[in-house]
Structure formats: C-alpha cells, structure tokens
N, C-alpha and C positions, 0 to 999 in steps of 0.2 A: 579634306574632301569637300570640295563646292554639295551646296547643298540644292538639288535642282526638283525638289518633289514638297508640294503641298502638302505635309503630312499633316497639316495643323486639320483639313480641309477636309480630309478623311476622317479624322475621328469627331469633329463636328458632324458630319454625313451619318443619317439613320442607318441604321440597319434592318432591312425589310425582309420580314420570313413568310412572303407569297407569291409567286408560288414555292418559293424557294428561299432559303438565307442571300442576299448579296444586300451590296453596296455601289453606290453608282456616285461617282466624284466628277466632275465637268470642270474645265479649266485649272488638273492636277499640277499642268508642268507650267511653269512661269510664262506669261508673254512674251518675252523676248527671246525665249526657245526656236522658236519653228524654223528661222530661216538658216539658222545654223546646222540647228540638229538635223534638217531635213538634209543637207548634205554629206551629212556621216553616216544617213542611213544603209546598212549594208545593201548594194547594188543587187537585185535578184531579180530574173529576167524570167520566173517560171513558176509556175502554181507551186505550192506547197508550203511546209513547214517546214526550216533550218537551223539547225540546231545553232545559235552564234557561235562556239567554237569554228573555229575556223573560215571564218568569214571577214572578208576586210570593213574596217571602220572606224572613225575618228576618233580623236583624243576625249571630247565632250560625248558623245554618246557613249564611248568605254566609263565614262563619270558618271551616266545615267544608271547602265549597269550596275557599277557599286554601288549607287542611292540604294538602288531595287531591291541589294541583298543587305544592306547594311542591317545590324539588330536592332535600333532602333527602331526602323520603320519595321522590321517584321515582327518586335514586340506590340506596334501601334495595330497590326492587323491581330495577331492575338489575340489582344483585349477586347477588340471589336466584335468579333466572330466565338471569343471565350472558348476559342481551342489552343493547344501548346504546338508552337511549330518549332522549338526546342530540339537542335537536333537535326532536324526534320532535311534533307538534299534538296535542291533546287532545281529544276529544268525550265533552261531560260533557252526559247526559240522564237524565229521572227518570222513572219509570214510579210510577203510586200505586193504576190500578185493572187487573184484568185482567178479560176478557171470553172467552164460551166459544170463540174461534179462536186462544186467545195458549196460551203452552209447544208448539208445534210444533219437531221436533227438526230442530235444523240446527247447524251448524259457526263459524258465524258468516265475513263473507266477509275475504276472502285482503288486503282492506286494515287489516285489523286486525290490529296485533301483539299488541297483552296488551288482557285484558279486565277489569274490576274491576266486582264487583257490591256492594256495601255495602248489607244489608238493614235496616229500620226498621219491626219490626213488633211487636205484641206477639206473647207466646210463641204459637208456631201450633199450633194443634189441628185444622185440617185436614185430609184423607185430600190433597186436589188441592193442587196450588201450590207442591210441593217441591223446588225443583233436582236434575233426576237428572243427574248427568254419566258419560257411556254409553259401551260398546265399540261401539257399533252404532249405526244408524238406529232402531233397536228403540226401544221408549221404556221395556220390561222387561227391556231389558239393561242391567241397573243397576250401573256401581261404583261407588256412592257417590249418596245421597240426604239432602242438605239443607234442613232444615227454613230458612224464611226469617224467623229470630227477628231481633230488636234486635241489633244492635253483630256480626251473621256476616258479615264480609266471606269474598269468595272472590276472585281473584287467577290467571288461567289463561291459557296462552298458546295462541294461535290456531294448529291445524292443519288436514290434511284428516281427523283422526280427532278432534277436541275435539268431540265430538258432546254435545250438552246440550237439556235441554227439560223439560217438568213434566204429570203429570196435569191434568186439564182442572180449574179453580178461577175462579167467578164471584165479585167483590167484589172488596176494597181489601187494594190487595197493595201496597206502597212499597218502590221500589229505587231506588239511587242508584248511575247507572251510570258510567264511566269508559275510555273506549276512547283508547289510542296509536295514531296512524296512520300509514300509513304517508308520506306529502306533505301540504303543505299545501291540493295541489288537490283529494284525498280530503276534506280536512274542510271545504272551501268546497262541493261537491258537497253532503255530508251536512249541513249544514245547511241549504242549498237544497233540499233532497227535505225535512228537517222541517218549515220552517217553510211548503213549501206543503200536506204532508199537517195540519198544524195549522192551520191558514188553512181547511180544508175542512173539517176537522171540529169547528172551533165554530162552522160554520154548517149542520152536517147532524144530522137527527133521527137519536138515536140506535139506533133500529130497522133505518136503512141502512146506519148505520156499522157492525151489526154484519154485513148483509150483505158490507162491502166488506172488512170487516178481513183477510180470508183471504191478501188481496194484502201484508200487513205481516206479514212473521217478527221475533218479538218473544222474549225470554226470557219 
C-alpha cells in the first residue's frame, strides 16, 4: 500500500484542548497529490454528505481510503488524543458542494468519538466556508478559523462543547470526512439514514432539496 499521508506531521502537531481537544496538520497529503487526486474525486453535483460506498472514484483516491483506515495511522491518532479506537467502525463520507443551509453550528452527536475532516481544495479565497471551531453556539465566537485548502486535515474529538460550523458559502467545497464510532449498530443506522437521504436526493429537483436541507446538520 503506497503510503500517501504525512503521518509523521501529525504526531509532531500539538494537541490543543481550547476550546476543545483537536489537532490541526497543514500540508498532510504530499505535494504532488492534487492534480491527480483532484480528478478521482467522487463527482457530486449537490449539497450534502455521501456516504463513499457507492460512489465512483479512482484507483489513487481508493489508496487514500486505505491510508485513512489503516492501524497504523489510527494507532498514531490514538496516542495523540490518549483514547482506544481499538475496534472502534469507521464512517467515511465525502461532502464536494455546499449549499446556503450547510455550516450550521453544532457539536456533532454523542456517537461520534473523533472526527477527521481532510480538505481538497484549491487555496480558498472566500470570506464563507471556513471551519470556525467555537466557545459557543455563536458562530462569532471564534477560536480558531480554518481556511479549507488542499492537504489541511483537522482531527478533533467529539464533546458537549466541540462546537463547529462556518459562514454561509454556495459552490464546491470538497471534504473527506472520517468519523469513529461508537458500535457497530451506530454505523449500520448511519449508513441507513445516508443511503436513504441519497436515494431521495438524486431523485429530487434541486430547488426542493434546498428547501429540505435544513433537516441535515452538515459541516
């Protein structure tokens, strides 16, 4: 297995518990990544979050996958964060557009242990669309604001205060998410709730779908 993730980079990288646990890595995935990877990334032409099963994508982004769950790098987050993900299922989903109901701030829910965001973008020059992760529900309670460039991964462990969310940004926004869970009946649940919200929204105009979005809390 090609080895495509800075792991070294990550455990070099502090671990900051204000307002919350995370870790923040810039420049995780190699330089010579982007122009490749950026054309394996699964085509998604609509807000939301998809779960990668059933999604088409190239040979090298399927290798990035593997990096993402190999035991290594999940023994490296571990160590970091000093919890056991031992076990633990994995929910790996891609987000590529956002739409004006997504960055609503929320905590992410109580079945998620650690949350990994890996962004794929070119360098952003947006004002919307930047990961703020907050003291508050506020969405100008700001500690820390992440621009969502090429190769930033973020790395953050779920509480009642990981409060996170982003100014409001229309267009093509690409993440590659990575959630620990806690059972395996949590990750059969979550892909049941994706694959029926996906089921419904490649068959709905997308003028409703933005109507309905409000019902999906999304980064």
């Amino acid at each position: 297995m090609a080895n495509l993730l800075r792991v070294e980079a990550l455990s070099s990288s502090p671990l900051v518990n204000d307002p919350f646990e995370y870790v923040i890595v810039r420049d995780f995935l190699p330089a010579e990544l982007p122009p490749a990877l950026e054309k394996e990334f699964p085509k998604i032409e609509k807000p939301g979050v998809f779960p990668v099963e059933g999604l088409p994508y190239g040979p090298l982004f399927a290798a990035l996958l593997e990096n993402l769950q190999a035991p290594s790098f999940r023994d490296a987050i571990s160590q970091k964060f000093s919890v056991s993900l031992d076990g633990k299922p994995v929910l790996i989903t891609v987000r590529g557009r956002c739409g004006p109901r997504d960055g609503q701030v929320h905590t992410d829910s109580e079945t998620k242990i650690l949350t990994l965001l890996l962004y794929l973008n070119s360098p952003w020059e947006a004002d919307g669309g930047r990961l703020r992760l907050l003291r508050s529900r506020n969405i100008e309670d700001v500690a820390v604001e992440l621009p969502p460039d090429w190769g930033t991964l973020l790395l953050f462990r779920r509480s009642d205060r990981s409060f996170h969310g982003h100014r409001l940004f229309e267009g093509k926004r690409r993440v590659l998410m990575v959630n620990w869970l806690t059972s395996q009946e949590v990750l059969d649940r979550e892909l049941r709730r994706h694959r029926r919200s996906s089921w419904i929204k490649s068959r709905m105009p997308s003028a409703v779908l933005e109507r309905l979005h409000w019902r999906q809390v999304a980064r």
